[in-house]
VOGU-3710 file (C-alpha; in Angstrom, 3 decimals, decimal comma):
1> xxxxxxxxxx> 164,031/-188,040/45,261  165,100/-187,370/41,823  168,660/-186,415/40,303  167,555/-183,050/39,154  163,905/-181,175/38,116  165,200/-179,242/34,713  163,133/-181,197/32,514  159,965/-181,391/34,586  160,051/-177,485/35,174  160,474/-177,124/31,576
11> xxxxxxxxxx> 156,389/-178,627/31,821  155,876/-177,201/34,564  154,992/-180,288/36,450  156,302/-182,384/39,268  157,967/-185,418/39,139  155,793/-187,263/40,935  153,188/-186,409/37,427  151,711/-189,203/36,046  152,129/-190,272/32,053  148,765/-188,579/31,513
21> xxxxxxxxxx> 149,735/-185,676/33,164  152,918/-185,004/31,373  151,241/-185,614/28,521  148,391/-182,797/29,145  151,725/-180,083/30,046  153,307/-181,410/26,739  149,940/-180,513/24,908  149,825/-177,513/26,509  153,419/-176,106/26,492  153,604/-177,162/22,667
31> xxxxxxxxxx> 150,184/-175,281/21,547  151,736/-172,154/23,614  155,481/-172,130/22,180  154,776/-173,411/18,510  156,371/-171,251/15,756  153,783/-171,170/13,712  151,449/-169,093/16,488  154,774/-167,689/17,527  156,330/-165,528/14,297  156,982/-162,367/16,214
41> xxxxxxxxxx> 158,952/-164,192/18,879  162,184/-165,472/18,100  162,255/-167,430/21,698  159,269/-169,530/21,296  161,284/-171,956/18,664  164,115/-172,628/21,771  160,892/-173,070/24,028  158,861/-175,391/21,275  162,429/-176,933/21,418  163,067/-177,434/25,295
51> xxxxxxxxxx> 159,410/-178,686/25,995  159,430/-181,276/23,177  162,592/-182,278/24,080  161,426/-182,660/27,680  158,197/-184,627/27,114  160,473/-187,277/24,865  162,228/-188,202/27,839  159,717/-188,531/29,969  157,182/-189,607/28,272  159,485/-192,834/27,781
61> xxxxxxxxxx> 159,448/-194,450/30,975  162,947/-196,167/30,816  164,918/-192,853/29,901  163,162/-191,068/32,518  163,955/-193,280/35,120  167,894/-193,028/34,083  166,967/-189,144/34,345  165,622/-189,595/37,490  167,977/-191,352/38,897  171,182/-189,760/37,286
71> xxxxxxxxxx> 170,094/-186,439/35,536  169,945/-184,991/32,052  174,104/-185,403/31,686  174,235/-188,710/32,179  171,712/-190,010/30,033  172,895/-187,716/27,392  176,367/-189,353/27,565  174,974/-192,777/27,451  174,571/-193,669/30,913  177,382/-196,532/30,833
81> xxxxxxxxxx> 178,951/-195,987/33,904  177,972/-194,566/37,139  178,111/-191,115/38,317  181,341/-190,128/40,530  180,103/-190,584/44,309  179,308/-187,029/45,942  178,790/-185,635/42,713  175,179/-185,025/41,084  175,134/-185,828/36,893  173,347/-183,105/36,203
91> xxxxxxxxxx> 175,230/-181,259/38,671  178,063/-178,137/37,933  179,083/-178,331/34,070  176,472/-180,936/33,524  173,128/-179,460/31,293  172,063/-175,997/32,517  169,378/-174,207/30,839  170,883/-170,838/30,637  172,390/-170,140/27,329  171,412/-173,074/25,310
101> xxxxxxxxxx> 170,558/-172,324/21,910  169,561/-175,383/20,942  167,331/-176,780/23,586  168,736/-179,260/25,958  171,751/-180,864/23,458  175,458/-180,704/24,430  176,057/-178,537/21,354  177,827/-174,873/21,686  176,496/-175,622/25,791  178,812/-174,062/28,575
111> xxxxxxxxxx> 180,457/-177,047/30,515  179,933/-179,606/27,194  182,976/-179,399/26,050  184,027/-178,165/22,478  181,741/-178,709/19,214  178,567/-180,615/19,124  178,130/-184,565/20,076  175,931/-186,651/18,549  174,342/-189,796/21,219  172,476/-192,646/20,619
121> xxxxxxxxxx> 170,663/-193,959/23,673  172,034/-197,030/24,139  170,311/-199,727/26,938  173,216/-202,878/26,612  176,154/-200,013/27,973  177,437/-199,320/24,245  179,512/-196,262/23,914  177,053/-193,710/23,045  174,187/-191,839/24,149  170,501/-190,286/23,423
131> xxxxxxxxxx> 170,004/-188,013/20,838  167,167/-185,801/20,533  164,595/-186,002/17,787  163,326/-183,047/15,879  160,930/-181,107/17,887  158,697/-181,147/14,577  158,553/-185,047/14,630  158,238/-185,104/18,258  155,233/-183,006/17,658  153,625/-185,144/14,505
141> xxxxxxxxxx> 154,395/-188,302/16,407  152,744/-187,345/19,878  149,522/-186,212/17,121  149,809/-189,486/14,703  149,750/-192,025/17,853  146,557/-189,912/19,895  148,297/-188,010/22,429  146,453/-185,373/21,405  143,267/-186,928/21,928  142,617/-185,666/24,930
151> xxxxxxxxxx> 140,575/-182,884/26,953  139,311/-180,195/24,367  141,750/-180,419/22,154  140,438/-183,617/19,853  142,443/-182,647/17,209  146,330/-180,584/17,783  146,721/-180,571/14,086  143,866/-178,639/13,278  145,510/-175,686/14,897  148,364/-176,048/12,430
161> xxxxxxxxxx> 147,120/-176,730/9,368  150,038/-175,241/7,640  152,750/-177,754/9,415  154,355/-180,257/8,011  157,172/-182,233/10,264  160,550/-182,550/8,758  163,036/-185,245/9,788  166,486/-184,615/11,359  168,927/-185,060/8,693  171,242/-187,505/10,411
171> xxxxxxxxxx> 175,151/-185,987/11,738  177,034/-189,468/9,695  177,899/-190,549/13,428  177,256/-193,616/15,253  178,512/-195,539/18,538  181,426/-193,791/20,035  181,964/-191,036/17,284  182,297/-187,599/18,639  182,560/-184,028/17,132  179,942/-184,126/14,300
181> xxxxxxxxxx> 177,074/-181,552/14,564  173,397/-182,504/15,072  171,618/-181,716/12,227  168,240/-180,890/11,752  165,422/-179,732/9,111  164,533/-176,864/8,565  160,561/-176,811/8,327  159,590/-177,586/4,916  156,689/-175,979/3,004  153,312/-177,614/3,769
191> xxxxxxxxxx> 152,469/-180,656/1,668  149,367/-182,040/2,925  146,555/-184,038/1,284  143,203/-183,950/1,791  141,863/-187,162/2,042  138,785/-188,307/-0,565  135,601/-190,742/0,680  134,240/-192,761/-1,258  130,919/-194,647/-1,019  128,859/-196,770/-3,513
201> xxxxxxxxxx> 125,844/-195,737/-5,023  123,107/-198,630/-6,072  121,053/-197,795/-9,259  118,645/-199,111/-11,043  118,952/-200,058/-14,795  115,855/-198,107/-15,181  116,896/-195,144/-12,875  120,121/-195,153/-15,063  118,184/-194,717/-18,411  115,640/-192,205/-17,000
211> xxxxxxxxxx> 118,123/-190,285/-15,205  117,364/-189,524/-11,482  117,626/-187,245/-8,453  118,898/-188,691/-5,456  118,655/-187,015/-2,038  121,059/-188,472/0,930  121,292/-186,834/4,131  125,090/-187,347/5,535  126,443/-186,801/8,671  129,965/-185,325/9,245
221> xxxxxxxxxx> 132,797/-183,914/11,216  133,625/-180,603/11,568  135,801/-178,635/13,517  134,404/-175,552/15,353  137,096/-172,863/16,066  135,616/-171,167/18,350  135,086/-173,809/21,428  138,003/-175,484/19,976  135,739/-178,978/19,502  134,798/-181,267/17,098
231> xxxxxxxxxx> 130,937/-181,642/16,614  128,405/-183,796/14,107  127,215/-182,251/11,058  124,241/-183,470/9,224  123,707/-182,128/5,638  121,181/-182,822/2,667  123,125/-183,725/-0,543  121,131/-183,949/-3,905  122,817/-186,280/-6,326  122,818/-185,881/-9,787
241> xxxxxxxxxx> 122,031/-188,806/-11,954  121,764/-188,418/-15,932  120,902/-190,367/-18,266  123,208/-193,190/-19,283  125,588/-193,137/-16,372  127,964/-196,450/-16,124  128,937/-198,339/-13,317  131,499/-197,287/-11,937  130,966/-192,963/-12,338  132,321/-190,786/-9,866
251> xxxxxxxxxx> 129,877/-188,358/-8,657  132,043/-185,880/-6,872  131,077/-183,271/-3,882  134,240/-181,235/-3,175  134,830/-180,526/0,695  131,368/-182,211/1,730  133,354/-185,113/3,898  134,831/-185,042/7,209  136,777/-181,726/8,504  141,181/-183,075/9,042
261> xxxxxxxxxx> 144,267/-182,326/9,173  144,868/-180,186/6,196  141,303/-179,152/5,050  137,983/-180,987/4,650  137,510/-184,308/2,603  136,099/-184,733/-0,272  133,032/-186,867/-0,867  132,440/-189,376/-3,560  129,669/-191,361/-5,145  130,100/-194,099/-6,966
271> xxxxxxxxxx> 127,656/-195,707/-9,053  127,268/-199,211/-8,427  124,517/-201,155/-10,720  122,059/-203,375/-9,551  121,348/-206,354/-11,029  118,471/-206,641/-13,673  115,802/-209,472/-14,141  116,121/-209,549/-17,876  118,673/-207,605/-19,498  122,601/-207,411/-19,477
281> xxxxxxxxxx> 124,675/-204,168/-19,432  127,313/-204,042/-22,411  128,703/-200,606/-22,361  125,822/-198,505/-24,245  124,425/-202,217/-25,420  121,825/-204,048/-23,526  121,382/-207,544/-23,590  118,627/-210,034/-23,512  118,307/-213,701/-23,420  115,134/-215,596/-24,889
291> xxxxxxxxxx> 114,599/-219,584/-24,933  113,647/-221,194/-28,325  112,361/-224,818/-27,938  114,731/-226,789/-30,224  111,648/-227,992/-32,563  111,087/-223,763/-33,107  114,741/-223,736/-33,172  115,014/-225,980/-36,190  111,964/-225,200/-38,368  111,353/-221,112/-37,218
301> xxxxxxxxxx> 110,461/-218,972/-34,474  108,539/-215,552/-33,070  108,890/-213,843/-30,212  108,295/-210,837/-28,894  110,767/-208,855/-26,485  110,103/-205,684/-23,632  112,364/-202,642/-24,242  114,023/-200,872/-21,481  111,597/-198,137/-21,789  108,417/-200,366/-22,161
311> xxxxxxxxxx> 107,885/-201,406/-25,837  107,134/-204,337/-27,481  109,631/-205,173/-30,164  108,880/-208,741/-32,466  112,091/-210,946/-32,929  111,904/-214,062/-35,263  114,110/-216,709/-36,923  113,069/-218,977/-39,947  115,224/-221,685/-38,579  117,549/-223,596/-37,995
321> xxxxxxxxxx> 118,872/-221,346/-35,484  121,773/-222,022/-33,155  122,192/-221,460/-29,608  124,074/-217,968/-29,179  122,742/-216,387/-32,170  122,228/-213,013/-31,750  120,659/-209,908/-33,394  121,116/-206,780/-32,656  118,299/-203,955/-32,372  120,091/-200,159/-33,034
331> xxxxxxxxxx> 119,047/-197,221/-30,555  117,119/-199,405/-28,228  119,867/-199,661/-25,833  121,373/-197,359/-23,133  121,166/-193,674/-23,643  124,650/-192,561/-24,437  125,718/-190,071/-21,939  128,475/-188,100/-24,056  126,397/-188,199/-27,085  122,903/-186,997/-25,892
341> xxxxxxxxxx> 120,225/-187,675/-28,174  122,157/-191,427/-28,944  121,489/-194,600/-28,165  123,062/-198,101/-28,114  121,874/-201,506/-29,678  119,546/-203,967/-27,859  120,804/-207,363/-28,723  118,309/-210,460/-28,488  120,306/-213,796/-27,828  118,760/-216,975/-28,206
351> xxxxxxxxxx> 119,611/-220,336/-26,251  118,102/-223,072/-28,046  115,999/-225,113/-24,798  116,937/-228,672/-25,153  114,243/-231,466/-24,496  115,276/-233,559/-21,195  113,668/-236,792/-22,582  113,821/-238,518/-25,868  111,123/-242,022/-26,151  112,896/-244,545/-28,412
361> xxxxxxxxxx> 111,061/-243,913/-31,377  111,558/-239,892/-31,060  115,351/-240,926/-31,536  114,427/-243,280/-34,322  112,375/-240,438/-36,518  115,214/-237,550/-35,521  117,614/-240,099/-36,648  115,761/-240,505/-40,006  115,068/-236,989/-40,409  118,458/-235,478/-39,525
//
């Protein structure tokens, strides 16, 4: 037998109902009585209002069980001693619905008493009571920890995409302080952010200087309005490669990613580049590294060297040449993207390849030379 029933016929559920069951009336009373699908009713904020308030107590178990036990009143005025005997705590001039302006708070309510009170639940018997949240973060929270989650509703935001929770500005009272006036936001203009993917891209070196197309197929989640569901969406992207792309680009699709709160994502590519057998990246520069035997080193040496598009370009030194010497090759490198028609350098380095084993006499004749 509980105290009193306001707060479960505000859900229109009994209070025997189970967590799950409170929360499914919350969901529902909420998506009925929110102001935003409510404009031409100027009741539906006090009923958004009673009904969040309602599902924060009891959707805590410990304040509902001081409810149940003791009523709305009590727990409102902090619950820190025990109800007269023969008297019910939500009883005559305890917490009436009728007239209330401002949901189920002791403010401006017949049989509160003068002015607004602010409470702070309180569990070790301090000298103050619960205050209610705003309904608007009552709402976010019970969306931003999966309450909504449930049923066919997989996503309460989506519903609202224009909302954006406030947070109570706070009265200045604490503990036993009386007389100050709960405060709370008003609802603030809609600030949300869509939300951007990203996933890499792996490219060839090649693909890179060619340019390429690349087709992905991507799956993703969308929201369908008229069953109220969220469903899989596969779509064919063609990506855009040109020629000289770094690592590191952004390829962007706008509004190709997953449908949220707010709007759908956006999608983006970015270009990650694989590693290449023989050259080195260097901005619009490519790299190359040849061996010289250190005998070719010292007295002159010829090579020849692959392009990045297939040619055969000859390289030589007349010696002595040192390990890390490098020469450069112009407009053999890396298309430059932002300069079509342009080029970077190929650079040839050489690292001089060192014998492993010297005979005695080799030493003798190198020192003689040398």
């Amino acid at each position: 037998m509980v105290a009193e029933k306001k707060l479960y016929d505000a859900l229109s559920i009994q209070p025997t109902a189970s967590q799950d069951e409170i929360k499914k009336a919350y969901r529902k009373a909420a998506l009925k009585w929110h102001p935003d699908k409510n404009k031409d009713n100027p009741n539906a904020s006090e009923k958004f209002k009673e009904v969040s308030q309602a599902y924060e107590i009891l959707s805590d178990p410990e304040k509902r069980k001081v409810y149940d036990q003791y009523g709305l009143d009590f727990l409102l005025r902090g619950g820190t001693e025990a109800p007269p005997q023969g008297s019910s705590a939500g009883g005559a001039g305890g917490m009436p619905f009728e007239g209330m302006p401002s949901g189920f708070g002791m403010g401006g309510m017949p049989g509160g008493g003068g002015g607004g009170r602010t409470f702070h639940f309180s569990t070790g018997g301090g000298g103050g009571g619960f205050n209610f949240s705003n309904p608007d973060d009552i709402f976010s929270s019970f969306f931003k920890t999966g309450g909504a989650g449930m049923g066919d509703d997989d996503d309460i935001f989506s519903q609202f995409s224009n909302l954006r929770s406030g947070r109570s500005g706070g009265s200045g009272s604490s503990g036993g302080q009386r007389g100050s006036r709960v405060r709370e936001s008003r609802h603030r203009a809609p600030t949300l952010e869509v939300t951007t993917v990203e996933r890499d891209l792996p490219i060839t070196l090649e693909q890179l200087f060619k340019g390429t197309k690349k087709k992905m197929n991507i799956k993703r989640k969308t929201f369908d309005e008229a069953t109220g569901k969220r469903k899989m969406e596969e779509k064919l992207l063609e990506i855009d490669i040109k020629p000289g792309y770094k690592a590191g680009t952004k390829i962007k699709f706008k509004g190709f990613g997953d449908q949220e709160e707010g709007g759908t994502q956006d999608l983006h590519f970015i270009i990650k580049e694989k590693e290449h057998d023989r050259f080195e990246r260097l901005g619009d520069d490519l790299r190359t590294t040849i061996k010289v035997p250190l005998k070719e080193a010292l007295t002159g040496w010829k090579q020849t060297v692959n392009t990045i598009d297939g040619r055969n370009v000859s390289v030589s030194g007349s010696g002595p040449t040192p390990s890390g010497y490098e020469t450069h090759f112009p407009e053999l490198g890396m298309p430059k993207s932002k300069k079509p028609g342009e080029r970077g350098d190929m650079i040839v380095r050489v690292q001089v390849d060192f014998p492993t084993y010297l005979t005695p006499t080799q030493k003798g004749q190198l020192k003689d030379i040398l």
